[in-house]
NUFIKOL-525225 format. One line per field, with one value per residue: residue number from 1; residue in three letters; x, y, z of N, C-alpha, C in turn. Coordinates in nm, 4 decimals, padded with zeros to 6 digits. Example, Ala and Ser with C-alpha at 12.3 -4.5 7.8 and 13.67 -1.06 7.14 Angstrom:
2
nr: 1,2
rest: ALA,SER
nX: 01.3190,01.2850
nY: -00.5690,-00.2250
nZ: 00.7800,00.7080
caX: 01.2300,01.3670
caY: -00.4500,-00.1060
caZ: 00.7800,00.7140
cX: 01.3200,01.2900
cY: -00.3300,00.0030
cZ: 00.7800,00.7870
***
This chain:
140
nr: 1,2,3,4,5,6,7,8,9,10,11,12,13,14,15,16,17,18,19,20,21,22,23,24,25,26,27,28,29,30,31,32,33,34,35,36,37,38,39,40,41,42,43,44,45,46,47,48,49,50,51,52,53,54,55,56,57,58,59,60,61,62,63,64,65,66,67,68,69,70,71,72,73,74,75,76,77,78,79,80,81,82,83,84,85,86,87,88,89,90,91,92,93,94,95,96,97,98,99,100,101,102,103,104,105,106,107,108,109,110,111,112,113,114,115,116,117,118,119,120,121,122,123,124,125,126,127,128,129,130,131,132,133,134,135,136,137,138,139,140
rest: UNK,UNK,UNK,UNK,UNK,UNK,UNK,UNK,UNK,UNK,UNK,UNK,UNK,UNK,UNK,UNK,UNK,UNK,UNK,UNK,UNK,UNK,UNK,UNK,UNK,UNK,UNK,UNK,UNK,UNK,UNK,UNK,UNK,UNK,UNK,UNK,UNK,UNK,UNK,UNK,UNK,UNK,UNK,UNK,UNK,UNK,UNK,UNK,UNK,UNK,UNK,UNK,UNK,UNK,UNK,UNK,UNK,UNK,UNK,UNK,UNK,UNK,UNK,UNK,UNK,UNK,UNK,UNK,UNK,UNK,UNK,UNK,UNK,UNK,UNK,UNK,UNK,UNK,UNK,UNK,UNK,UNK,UNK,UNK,UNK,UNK,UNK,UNK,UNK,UNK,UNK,UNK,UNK,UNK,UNK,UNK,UNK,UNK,UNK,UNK,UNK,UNK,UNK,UNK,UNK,UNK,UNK,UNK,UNK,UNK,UNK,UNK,UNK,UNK,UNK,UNK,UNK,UNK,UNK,UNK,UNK,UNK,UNK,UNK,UNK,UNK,UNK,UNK,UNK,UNK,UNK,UNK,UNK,UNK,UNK,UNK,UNK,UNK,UNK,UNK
nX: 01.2030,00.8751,00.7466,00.6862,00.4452,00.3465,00.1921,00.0510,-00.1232,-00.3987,-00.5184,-00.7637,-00.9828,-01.0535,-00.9662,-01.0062,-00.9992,-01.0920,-01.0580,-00.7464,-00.6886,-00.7409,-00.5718,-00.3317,-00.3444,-00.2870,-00.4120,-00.6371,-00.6553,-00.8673,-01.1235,-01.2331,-01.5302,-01.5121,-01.7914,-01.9449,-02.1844,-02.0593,-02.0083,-01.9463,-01.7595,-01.6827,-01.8199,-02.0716,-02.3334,-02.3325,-02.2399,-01.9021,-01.6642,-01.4643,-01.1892,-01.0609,-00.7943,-00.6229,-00.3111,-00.1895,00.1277,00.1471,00.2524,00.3868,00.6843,00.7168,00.5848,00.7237,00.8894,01.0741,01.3663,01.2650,01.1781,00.8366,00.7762,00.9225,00.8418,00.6466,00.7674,00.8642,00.6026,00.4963,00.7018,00.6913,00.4367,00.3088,00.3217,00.0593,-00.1048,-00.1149,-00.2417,-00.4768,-00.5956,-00.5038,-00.4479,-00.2767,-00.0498,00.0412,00.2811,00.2833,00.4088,00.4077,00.5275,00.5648,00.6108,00.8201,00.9671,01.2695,01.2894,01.3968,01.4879,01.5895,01.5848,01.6587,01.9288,01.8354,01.5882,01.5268,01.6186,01.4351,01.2087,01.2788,01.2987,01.0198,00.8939,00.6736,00.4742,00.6062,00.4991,00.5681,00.4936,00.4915,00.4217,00.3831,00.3381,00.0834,-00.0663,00.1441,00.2483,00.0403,-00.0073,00.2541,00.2432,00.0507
nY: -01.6064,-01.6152,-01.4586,-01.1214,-00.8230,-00.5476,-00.1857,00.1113,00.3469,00.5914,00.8833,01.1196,01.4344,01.5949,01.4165,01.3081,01.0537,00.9296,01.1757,01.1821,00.9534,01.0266,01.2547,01.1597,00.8626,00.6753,00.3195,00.2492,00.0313,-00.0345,00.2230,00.5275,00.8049,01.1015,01.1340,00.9366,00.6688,00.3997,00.0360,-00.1825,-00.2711,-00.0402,00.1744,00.0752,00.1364,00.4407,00.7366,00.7924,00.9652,01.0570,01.0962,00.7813,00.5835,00.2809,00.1855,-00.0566,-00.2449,-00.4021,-00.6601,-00.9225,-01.0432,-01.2392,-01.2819,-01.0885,-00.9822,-00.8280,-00.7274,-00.5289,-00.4805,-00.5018,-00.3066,-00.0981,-00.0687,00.0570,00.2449,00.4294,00.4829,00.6566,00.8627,00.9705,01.0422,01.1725,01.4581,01.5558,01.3607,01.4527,01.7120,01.6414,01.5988,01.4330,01.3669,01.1778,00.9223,00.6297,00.3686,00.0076,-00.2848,-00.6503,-00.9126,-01.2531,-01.5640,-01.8449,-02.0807,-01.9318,-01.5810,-01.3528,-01.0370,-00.7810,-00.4077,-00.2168,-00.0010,00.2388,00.2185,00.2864,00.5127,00.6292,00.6338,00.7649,01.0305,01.1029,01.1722,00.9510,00.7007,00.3984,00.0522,-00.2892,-00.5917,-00.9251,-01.2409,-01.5813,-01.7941,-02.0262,-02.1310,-02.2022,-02.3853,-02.5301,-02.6340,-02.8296,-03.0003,-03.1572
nZ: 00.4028,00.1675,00.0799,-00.0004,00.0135,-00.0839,00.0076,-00.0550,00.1379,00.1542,00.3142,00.3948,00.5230,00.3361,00.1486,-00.2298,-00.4150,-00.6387,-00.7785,-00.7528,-00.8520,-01.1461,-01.2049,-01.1401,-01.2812,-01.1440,-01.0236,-00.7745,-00.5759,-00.3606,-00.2337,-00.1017,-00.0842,00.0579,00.2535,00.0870,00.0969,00.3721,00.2694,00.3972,00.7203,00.9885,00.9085,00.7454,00.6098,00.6801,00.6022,00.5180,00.6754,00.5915,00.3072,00.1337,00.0249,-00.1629,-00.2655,-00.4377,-00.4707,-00.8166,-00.7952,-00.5637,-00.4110,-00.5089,-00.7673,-00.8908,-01.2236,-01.2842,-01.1814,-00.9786,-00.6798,-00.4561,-00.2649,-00.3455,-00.6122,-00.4544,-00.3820,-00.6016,-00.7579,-00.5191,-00.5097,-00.7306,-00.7842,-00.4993,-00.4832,-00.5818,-00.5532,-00.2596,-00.3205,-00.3572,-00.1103,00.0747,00.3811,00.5402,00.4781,00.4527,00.4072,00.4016,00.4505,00.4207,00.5397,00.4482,00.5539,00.6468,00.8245,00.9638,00.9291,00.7484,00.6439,00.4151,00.2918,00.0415,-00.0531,-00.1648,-00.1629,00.0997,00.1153,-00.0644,00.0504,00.2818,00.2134,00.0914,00.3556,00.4692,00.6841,00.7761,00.8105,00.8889,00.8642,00.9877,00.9723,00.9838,00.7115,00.7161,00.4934,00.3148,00.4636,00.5006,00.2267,00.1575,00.3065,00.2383
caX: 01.0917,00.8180,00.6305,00.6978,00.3697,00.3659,00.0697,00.0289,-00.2962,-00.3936,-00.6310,-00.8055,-01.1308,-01.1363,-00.9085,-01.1082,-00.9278,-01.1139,-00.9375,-00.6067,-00.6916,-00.7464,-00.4601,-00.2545,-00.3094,-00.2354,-00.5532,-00.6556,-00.7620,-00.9858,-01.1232,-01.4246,-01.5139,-01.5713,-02.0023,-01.9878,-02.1941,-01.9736,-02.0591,-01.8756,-01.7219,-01.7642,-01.9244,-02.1496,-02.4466,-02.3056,-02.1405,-01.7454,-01.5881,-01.3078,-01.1519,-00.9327,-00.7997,-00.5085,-00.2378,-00.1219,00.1575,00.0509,00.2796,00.4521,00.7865,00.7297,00.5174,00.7549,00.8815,01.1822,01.4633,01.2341,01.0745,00.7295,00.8231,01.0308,00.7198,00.5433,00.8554,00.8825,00.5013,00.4875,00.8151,00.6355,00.3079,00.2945,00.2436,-00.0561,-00.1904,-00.1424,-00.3434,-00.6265,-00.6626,-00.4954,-00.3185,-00.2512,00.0239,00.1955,00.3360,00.2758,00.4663,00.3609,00.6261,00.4931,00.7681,00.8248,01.0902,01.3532,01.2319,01.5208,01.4584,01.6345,01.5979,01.7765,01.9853,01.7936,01.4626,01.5235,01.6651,01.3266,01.0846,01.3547,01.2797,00.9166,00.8345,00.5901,00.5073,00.6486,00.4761,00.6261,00.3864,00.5424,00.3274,00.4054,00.2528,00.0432,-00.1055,00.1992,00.2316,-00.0848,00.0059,00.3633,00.1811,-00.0546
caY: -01.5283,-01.6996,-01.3563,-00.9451,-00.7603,-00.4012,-00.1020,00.2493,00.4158,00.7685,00.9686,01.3162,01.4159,01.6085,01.3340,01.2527,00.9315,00.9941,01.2687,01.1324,00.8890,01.1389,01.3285,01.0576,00.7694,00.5430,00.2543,00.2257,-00.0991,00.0093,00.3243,00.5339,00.9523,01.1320,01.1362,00.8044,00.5446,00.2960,-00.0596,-00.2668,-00.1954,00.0400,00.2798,00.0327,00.2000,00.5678,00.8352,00.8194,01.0553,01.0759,00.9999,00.6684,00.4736,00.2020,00.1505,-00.1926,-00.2874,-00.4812,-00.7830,-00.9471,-01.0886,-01.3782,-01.3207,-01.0222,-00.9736,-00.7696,-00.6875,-00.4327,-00.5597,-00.4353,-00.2090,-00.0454,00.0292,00.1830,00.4113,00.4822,00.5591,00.7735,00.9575,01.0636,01.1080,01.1987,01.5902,01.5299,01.3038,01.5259,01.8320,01.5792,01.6145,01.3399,01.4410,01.1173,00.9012,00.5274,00.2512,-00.1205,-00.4186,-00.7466,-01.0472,-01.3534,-01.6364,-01.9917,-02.0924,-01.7993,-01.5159,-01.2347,-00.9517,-00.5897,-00.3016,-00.1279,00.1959,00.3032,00.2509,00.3884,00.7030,00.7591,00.6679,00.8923,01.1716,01.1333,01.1221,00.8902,00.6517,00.3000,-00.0298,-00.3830,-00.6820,-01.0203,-01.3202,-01.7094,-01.8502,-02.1430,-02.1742,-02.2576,-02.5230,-02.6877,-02.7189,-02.9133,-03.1541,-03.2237
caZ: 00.3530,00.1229,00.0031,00.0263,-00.0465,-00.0521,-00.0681,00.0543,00.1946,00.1623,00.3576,00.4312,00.5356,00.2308,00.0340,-00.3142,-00.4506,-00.7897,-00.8757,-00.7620,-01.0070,-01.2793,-01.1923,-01.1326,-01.4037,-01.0969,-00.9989,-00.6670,-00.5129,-00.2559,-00.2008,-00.0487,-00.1115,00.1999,00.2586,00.0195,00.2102,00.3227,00.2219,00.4791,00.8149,01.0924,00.8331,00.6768,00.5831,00.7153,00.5046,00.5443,00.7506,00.5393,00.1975,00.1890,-00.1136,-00.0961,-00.3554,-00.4049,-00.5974,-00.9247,-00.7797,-00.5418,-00.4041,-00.6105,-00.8722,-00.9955,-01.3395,-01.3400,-01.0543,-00.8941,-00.5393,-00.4408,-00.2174,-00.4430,-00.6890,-00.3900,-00.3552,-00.7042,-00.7729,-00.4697,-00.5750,-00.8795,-00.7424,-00.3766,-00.4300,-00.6850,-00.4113,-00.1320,-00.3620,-00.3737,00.0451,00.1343,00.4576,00.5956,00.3944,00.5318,00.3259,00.4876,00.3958,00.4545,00.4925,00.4769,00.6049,00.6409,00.9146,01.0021,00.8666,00.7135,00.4993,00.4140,00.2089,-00.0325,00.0089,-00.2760,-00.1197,00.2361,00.0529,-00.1345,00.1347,00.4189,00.0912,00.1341,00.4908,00.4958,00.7797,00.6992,00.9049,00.8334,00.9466,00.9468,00.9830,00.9192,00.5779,00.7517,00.3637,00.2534,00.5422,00.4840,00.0982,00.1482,00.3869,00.1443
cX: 01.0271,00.7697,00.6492,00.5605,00.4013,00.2400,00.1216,-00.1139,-00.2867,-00.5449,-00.6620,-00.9309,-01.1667,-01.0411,-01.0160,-00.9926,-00.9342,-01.0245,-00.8690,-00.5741,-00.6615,-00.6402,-00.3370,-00.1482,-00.3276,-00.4331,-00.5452,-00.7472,-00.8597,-01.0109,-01.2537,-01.3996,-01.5481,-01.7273,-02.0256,-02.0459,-02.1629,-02.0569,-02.0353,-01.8201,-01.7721,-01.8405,-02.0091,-02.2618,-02.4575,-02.1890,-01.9931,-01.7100,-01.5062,-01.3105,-01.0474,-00.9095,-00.6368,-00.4568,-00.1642,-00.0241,00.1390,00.1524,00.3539,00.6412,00.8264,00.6568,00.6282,00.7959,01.0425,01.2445,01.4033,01.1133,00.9496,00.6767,00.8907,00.9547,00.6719,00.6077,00.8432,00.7021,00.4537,00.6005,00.7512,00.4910,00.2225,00.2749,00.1170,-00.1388,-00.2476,-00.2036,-00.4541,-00.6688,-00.5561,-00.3741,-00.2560,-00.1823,00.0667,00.1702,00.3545,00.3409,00.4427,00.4649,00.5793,00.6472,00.7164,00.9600,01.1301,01.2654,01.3640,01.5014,01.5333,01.5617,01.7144,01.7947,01.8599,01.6055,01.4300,01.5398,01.4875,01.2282,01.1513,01.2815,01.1122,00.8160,00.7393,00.6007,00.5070,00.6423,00.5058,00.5156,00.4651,00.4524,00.4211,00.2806,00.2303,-00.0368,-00.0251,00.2510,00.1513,-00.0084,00.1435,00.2901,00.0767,00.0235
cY: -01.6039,-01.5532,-01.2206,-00.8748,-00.6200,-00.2914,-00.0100,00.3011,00.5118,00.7975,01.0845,01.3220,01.5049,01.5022,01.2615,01.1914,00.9177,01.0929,01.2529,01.0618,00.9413,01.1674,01.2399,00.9583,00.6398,00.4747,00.2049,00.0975,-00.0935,00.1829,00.3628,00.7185,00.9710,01.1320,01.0025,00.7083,00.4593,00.1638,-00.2101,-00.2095,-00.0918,00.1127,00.2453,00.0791,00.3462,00.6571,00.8189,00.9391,01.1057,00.9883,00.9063,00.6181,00.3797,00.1363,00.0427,-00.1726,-00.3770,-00.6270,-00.7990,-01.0473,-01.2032,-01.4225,-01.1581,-01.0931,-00.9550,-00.7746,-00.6325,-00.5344,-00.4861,-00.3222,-00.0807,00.0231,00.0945,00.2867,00.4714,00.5808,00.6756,00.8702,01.0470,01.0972,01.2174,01.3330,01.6075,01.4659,01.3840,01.7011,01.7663,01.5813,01.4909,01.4008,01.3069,00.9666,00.7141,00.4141,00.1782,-00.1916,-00.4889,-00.8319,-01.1657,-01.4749,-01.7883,-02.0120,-01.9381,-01.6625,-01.3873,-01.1638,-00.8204,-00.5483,-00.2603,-00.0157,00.2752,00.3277,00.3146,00.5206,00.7448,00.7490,00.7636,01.0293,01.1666,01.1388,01.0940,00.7529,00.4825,00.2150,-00.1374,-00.4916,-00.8678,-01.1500,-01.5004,-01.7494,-01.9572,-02.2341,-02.2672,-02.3850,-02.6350,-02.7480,-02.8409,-03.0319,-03.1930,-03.3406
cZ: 00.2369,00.0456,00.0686,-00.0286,-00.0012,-00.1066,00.0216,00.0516,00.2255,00.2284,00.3809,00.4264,00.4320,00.0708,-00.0599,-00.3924,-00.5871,-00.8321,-00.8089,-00.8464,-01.1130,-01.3150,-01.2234,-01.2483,-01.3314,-01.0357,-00.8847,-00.6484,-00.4604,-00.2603,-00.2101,-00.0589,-00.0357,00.1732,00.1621,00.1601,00.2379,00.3046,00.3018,00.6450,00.9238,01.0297,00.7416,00.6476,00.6610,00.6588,00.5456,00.6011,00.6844,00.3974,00.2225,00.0194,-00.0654,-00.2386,-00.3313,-00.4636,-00.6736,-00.8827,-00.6495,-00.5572,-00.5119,-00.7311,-00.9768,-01.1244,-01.3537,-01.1883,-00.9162,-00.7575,-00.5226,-00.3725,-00.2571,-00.5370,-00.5859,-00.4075,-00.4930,-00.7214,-00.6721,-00.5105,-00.7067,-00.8294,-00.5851,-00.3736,-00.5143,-00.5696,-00.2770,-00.1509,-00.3386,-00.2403,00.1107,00.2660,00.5694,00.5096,00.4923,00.4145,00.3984,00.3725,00.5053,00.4152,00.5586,00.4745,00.6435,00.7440,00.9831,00.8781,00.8586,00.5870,00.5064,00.2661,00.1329,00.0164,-00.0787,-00.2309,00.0488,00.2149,00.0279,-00.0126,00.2707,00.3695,00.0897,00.2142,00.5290,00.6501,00.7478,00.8072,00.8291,00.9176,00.9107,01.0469,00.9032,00.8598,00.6224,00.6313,00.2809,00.3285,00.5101,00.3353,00.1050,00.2240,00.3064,00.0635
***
């Protein structure tokens, strides 16, 4: 493994991302208010259907700091936030991780983080991809 990223994405067609913010404290990367016109994408210049916003965590696998993996902040900040979130509309919840890999590719979880995301039944997609970035750079 070369790189673990980790975010979660909330939605609802009456999910307002602003005030999850508010409420919250926490800063959303992306995000669109239902009837906002979108700016990109299938809804480029047509009101949103739906509210969306998408919580990163502030680092990855390899740029952490401390012990904690990135995955690990998603669980934590949803653990503390996830019914504040899900007053704001959001009725549609999943946490993606992204493993980015070089050769063999081998990764687990903690007990500690299967417990909290089992405890907030969210829907949890893993995407694993070879780092051809980090290819080119060694052959350089």
């Amino acid at each position: 493994m070369i790189r673990l990223y980790a975010d979660a994405v909330f939605s609802g067609d009456t999910f307002s991302p602003r005030l999850a913010e508010s409420i919250t404290g926490l800063t959303f990367s992306s995000k669109n208010e239902p009837g906002e016109i979108g700016l990109n994408g299938r809804y480029k210049g047509l009101p949103h259907p739906y509210g969306m916003a998408i919580l990163k965590a502030p680092f990855d696998s390899a740029t952490k700091t401390t012990s904690q993996m990135p995955e690990e902040w998603i669980a934590d900040a949803l653990t503390q936030h996830i019914k504040d979130i899900r007053s704001c509309g959001a009725t549609e919840l999943h946490v993606n991780i992204t493993v980015a890999w070089k050769g063999q590719c081998n990764f687990g979880f903690s007990e500690e983080f299967l417990s909290k995301i089992g405890r907030l039944s969210v829907h949890v997609t893993v995407s694993c991809y070879e780092d051809s970035h980090n290819e080119t750079e060694s052959a350089l």
